[in-house]
C-alpha positions, 0 to 999 in steps of 0.5 A: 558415504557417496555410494549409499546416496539415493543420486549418484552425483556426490560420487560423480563429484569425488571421481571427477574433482577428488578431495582435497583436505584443508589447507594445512589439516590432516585429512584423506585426500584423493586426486580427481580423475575428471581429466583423464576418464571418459563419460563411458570410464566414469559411468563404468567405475560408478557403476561398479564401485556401486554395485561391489563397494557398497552392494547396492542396486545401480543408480538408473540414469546414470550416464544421464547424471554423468554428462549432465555433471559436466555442463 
């Protein structure tokens, strides 16, 4: 799971793009919220998802990955 990984990008990725199953497969999907967060919102969402979701240490550098994400 994303937010177990060693880099934060795998979750930077879901946020920003959402999952979309195979066409025709049934599968968990979620939409992509990149249109609608800020670098500031997803960096603040990753963190906490990290920290409550999954209990571990924050991903240093994260704002880093998050604006590198979008280049």
């Amino acid at each position: 799971m994303a937010l177990y990984d060693p880099d934060p990008r795998s979750l930077i990725h879901l946020l920003r793009d959402g999952i979309a199953p195979p066409d025709g497969e049934p599968a968990r999907w979620m939409p992509g919220f990149g249109a609608i967060l800020s670098d500031e919102q997803t960096v603040a969402l990753a963190a906490y998802l990290r920290r409550y979701g999954a209990a571990q240490a924050d991903w240093p550098d994260l704002a880093d990955a998050v604006r590198k994400g979008k280049e």
